[in-house]
C-alpha positions as CSV (number, residue, x, y, z in Angstrom):
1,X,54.7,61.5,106.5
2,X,55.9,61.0,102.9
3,X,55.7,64.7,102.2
4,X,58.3,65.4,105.5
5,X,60.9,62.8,104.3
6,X,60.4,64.8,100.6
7,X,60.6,68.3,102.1
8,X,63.6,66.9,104.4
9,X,65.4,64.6,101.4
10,X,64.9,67.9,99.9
11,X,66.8,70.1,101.9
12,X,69.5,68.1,102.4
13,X,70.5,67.8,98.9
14,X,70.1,71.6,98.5
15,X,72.4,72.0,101.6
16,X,75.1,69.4,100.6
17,X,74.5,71.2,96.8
18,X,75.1,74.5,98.6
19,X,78.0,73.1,100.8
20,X,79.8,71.3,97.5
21,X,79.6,74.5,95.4
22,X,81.6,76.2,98.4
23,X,84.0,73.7,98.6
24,X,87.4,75.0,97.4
25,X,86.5,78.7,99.3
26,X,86.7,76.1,102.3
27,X,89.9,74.1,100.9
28,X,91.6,77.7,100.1
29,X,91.0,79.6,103.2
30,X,92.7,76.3,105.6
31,X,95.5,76.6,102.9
32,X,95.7,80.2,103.3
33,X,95.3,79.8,107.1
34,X,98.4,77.2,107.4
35,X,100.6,79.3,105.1
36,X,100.1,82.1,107.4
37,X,100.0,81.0,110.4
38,X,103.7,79.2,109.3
39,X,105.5,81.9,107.4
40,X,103.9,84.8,110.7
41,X,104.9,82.6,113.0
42,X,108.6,82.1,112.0
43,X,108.6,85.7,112.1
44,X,106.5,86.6,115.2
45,X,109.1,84.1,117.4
46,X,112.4,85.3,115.7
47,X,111.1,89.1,116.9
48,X,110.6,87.7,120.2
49,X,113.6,85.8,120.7
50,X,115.7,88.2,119.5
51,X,113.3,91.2,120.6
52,X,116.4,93.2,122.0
53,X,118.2,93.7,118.7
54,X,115.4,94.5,116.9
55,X,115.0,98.0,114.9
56,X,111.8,100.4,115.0
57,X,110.6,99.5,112.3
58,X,111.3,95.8,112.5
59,X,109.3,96.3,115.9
60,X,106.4,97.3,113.8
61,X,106.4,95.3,111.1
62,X,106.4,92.4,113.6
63,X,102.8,94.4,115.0
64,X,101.6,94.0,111.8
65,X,102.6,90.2,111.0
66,X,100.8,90.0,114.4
67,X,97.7,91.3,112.9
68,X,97.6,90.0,109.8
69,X,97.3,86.5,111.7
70,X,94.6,87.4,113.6
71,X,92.8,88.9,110.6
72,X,93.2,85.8,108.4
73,X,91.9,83.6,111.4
74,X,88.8,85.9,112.2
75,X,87.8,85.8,108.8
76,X,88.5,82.5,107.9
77,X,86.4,81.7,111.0
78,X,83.1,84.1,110.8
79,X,82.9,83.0,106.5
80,X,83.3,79.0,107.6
81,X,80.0,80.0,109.9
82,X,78.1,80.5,107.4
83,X,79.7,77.8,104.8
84,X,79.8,74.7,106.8
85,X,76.5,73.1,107.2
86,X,76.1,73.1,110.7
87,X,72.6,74.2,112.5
88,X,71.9,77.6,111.6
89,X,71.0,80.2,112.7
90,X,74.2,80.1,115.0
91,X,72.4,82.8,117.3
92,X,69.1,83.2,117.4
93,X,69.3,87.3,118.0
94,X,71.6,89.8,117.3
95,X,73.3,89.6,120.6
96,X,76.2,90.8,122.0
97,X,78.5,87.7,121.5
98,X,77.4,87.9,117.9
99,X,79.0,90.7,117.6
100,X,82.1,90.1,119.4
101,X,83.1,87.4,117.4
102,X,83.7,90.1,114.4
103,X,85.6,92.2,116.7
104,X,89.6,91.0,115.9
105,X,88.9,91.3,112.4
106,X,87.6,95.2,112.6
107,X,90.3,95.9,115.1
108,X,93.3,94.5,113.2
109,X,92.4,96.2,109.8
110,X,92.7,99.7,112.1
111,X,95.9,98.4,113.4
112,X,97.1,97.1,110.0
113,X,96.3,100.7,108.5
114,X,97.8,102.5,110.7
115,X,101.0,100.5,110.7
116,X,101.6,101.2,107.1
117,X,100.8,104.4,107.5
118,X,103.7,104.9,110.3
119,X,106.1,102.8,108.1
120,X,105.7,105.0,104.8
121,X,105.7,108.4,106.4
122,X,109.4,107.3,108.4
123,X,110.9,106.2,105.1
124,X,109.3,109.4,103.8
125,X,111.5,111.5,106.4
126,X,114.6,109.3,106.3
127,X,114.5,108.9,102.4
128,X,113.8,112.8,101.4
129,X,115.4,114.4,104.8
130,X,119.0,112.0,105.2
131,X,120.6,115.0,107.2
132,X,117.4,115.5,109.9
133,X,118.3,112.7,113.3
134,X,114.5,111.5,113.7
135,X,115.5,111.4,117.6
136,X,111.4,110.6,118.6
137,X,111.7,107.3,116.2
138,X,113.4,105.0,118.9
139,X,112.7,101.9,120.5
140,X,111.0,102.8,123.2
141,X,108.7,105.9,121.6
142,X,107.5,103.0,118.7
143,X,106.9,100.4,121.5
144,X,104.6,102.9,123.6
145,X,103.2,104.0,120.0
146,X,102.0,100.4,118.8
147,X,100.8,99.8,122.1
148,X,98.9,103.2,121.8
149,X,98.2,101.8,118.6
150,X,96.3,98.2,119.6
151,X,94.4,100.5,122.5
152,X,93.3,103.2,119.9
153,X,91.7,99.8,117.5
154,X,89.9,98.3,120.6
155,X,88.4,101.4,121.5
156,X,87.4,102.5,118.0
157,X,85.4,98.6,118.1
158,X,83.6,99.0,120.9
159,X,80.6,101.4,119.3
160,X,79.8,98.8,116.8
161,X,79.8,95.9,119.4
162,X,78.4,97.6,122.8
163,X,75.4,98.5,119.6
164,X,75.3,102.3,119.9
165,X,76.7,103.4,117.1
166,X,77.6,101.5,113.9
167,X,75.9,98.0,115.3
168,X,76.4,95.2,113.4
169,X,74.1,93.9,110.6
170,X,72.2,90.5,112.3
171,X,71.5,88.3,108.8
172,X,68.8,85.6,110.3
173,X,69.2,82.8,108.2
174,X,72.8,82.2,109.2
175,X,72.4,83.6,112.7
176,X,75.6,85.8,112.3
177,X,76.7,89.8,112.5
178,X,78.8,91.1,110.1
179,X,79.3,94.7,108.7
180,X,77.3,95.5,105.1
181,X,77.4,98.0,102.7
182,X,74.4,98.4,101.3
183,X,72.5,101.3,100.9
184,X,69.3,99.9,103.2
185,X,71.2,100.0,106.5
186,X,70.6,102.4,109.5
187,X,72.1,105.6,108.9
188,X,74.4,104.5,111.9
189,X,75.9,101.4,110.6
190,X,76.3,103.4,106.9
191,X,78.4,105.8,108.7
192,X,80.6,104.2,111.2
193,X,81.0,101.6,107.9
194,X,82.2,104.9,105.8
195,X,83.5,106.6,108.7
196,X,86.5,103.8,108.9
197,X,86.1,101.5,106.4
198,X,85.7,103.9,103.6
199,X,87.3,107.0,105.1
200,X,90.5,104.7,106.5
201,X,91.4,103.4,103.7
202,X,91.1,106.1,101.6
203,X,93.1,108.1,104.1
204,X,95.8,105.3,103.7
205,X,96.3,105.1,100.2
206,X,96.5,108.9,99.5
207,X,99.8,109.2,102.1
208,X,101.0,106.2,101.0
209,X,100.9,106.5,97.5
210,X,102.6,110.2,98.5
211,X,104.9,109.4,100.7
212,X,106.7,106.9,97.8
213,X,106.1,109.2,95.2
214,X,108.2,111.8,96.7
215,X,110.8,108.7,97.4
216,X,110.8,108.2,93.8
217,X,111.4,111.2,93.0
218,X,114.1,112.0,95.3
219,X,115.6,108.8,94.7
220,X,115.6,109.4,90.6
221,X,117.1,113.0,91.4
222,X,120.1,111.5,93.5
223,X,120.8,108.3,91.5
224,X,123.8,109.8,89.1
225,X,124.9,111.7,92.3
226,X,125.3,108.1,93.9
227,X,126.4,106.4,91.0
228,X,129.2,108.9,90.5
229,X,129.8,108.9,94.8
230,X,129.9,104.9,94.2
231,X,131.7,104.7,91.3
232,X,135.0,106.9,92.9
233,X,134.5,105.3,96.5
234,X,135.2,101.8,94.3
235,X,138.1,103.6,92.6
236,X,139.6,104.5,96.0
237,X,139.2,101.2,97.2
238,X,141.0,99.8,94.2
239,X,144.2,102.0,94.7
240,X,144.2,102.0,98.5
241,X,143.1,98.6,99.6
242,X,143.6,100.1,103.4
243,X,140.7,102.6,103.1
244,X,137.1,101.5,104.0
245,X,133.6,102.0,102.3
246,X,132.2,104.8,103.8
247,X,129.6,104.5,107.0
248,X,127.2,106.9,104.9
249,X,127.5,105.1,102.2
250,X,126.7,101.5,103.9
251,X,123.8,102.9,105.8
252,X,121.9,104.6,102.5
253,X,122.3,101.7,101.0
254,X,120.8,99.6,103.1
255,X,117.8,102.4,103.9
256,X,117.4,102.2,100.4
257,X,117.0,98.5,100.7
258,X,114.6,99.1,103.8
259,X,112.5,100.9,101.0
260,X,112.3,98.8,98.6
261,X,111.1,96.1,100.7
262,X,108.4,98.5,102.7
263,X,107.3,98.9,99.0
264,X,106.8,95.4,98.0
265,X,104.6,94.8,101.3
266,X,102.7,98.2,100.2
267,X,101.7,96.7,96.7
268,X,100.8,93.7,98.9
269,X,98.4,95.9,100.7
270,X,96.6,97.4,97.0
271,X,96.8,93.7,95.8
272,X,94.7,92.4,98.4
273,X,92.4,95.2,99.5
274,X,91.2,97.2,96.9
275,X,89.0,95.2,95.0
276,X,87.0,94.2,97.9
277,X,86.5,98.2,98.5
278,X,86.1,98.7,95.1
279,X,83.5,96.1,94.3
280,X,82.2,97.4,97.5
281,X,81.7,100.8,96.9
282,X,80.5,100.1,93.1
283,X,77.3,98.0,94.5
284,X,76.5,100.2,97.3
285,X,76.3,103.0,94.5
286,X,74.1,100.8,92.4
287,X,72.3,99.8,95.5
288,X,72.3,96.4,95.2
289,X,73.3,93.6,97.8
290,X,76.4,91.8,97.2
291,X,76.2,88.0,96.1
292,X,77.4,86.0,98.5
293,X,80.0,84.1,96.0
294,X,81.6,87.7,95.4
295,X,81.7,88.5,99.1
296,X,84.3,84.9,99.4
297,X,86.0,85.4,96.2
298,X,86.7,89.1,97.6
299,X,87.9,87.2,100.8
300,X,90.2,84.9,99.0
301,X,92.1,87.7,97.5
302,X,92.3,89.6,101.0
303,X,94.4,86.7,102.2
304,X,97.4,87.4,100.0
305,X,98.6,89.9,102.3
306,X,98.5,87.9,105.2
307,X,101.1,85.1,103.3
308,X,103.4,87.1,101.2
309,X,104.1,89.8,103.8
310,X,106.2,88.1,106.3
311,X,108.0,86.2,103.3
312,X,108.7,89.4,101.6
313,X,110.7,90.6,105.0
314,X,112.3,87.8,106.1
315,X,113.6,86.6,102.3
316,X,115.1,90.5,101.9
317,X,116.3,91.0,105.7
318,X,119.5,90.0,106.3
319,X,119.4,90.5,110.3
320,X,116.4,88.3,110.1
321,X,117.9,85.6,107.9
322,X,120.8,85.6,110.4
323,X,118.5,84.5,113.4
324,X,116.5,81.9,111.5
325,X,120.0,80.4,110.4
326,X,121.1,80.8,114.6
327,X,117.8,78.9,115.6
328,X,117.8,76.5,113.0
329,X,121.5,75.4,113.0
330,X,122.4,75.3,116.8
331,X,124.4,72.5,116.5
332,X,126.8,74.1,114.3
333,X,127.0,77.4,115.9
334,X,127.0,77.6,119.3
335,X,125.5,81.3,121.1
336,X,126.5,81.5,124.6
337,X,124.0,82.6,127.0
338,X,125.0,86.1,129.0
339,X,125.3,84.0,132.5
340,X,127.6,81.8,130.7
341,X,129.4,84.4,129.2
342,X,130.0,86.2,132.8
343,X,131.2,83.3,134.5
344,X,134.2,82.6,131.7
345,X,134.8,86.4,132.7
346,X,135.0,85.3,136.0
347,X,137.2,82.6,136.0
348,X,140.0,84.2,133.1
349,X,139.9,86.9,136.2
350,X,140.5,84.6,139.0
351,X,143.1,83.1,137.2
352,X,145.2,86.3,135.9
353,X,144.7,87.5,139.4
């Protein structure tokens, strides 16, 4: 009897020793977690309040403030399994809720790829081809596109959860599934892992770091052009205070802006996922597992882009900035609903009549 209370005594400490040691990965991911979910959400309900006004690409970039939410909170959730010290294993096989619980976070790294993707390769076209229309990048083609998009990320989940292809690693102490790259797997799971893990973000960075390469350099080759365009529109303006800025002129400047932005949220995305694919890679080549420590710390940096993202758009959109200040400061200015709108119509009719 003395040795089980020793044995037990024993494993308690060792748990609460594990469960202190893992403390502020616990304290920073509900920090990270609350940041998100606050600067997302401000964005995510001005899109849909104000979804009719929005732009293509604002359309998207709302997608991917969407996903980068549901990433944080998948992760934060499936790491906290294995943290907290609650009864372990958490299922006793790999089964196929095991898996599914993994699921949001493999699907919205497709669909945050992908986004960025679409999002460089536009600014690529508008940026280095100003005179071609891009008629097919409307509203309603990017709608049907991201929805495409979402449908394309489930599907591509389903071999690793139905089990036939890529299944999910089952780690039996913890009782959890989660994807591993180490070089003892099945050759399934090592290739579905490099298929889109490896492959899809490899793919990713090559157009992207393209795309706003040939932005820069178009952009260097047409800055004294502008300048000089700039400086004589101003000159204009000075002697003839009637004429305008030119429509042209307004609308590369602001594109330009567009860019800029687009670029910030792309260093986001290096920032925050390459060393965990680089650490990655490195031990799989060395074939050797990945501590557990590194696996969290690699985590913690993966949730930068999830925060800074939607504060990087909102702080340098002014369209944005306008419809926080409109549902923030409704006592001060007042926004008419249509219906309202129609029946002052009405009446300034009646009475003229």
């Amino acid at each position: 009897m003395w040795h089980d209370y020793k044995n037990n005594s024993f494993q308690n400490n060792q748990t609460v020793s594990k469960f202190s040691s893992q403390l502020p990965f616990i304290i920073i991911s509900c920090t990270a977690v609350t940041l998100s979910l606050i600067s997302n959400g401000i964005l995510i309900s001005i899109a849909i309040a104000y979804r009719k006004y929005l732009s293509p690409t604002e359309i998207i970039i709302a997608n991917l403030s969407v996903s980068d939410v549901i990433f944080l909170i998948s992760t934060v959730i499936n790491a906290l399994l294995v943290i907290l010290p609650i009864p372990k294993p958490i299922f006793p096989n790999n089964s196929l809720l095991c898996r599914l619980i993994f699921a949001p976070t493999i699907v919205c790294t497709f669909v945050s790829f992908t986004a960025l993707i679409i999002l460089t390769t536009t600014r690529y076209y508008k940026i280095t081809y100003p005179q071609k229309n891009l008629h097919w990048f409307s509203t309603a083609t990017v709608k049907i596109a991201i929805s495409c998009l979402w449908l394309v990320a489930t599907i591509a989940v389903i071999p690793p959860v139905v089990g036939f292809w890529g299944k999910l690693d089952y780690f039996p102490k913890t009782g959890v599934c989660w994807p591993t790259f180490n070089p003892y797997q099945t050759p399934s799971s090592l290739s579905y892992i490099i298929l889109f893990g490896g492959f899809g973000y490899l793919i990713t960075t090559i157009i992207i770091t393209y795309c706003y390469t040939k932005i820069c350099i178009t952009a260097f080759k047409s800055a004294s052009r502008a300048h000089g365009r700039c400086y004589n529109t101003i000159s204009l303006l000075i002697t003839k205070k009637r004429r305008r800025i030119p429509t042209s002129v307004i609308l590369r400047q602001k594109e330009r802006k567009l860019s800029i932005t687009l670029f910030m949220i792309v260093i986001t995305y290096f920032i925050s996922y390459s060393p965990y694919v680089i650490v990655q890679s490195f031990y799989l080549f060395r074939r050797r597992p990945l501590p557990i420590q590194t696996i969290l710390t690699l985590c913690m940096i993966s949730f930068i882009n999830g925060i800074t993202n939607p504060i990087i758009f909102i702080s340098r959109s002014q369209k944005f900035q306008s419809f926080l200040c409109r549902r923030t400061d409704r006592r001060n200015t007042i926004i008419p609903s249509i219906s309202h709108m129609k029946l002052q119509l009405i009446r300034s009719r009646t009475m003229t009549w």
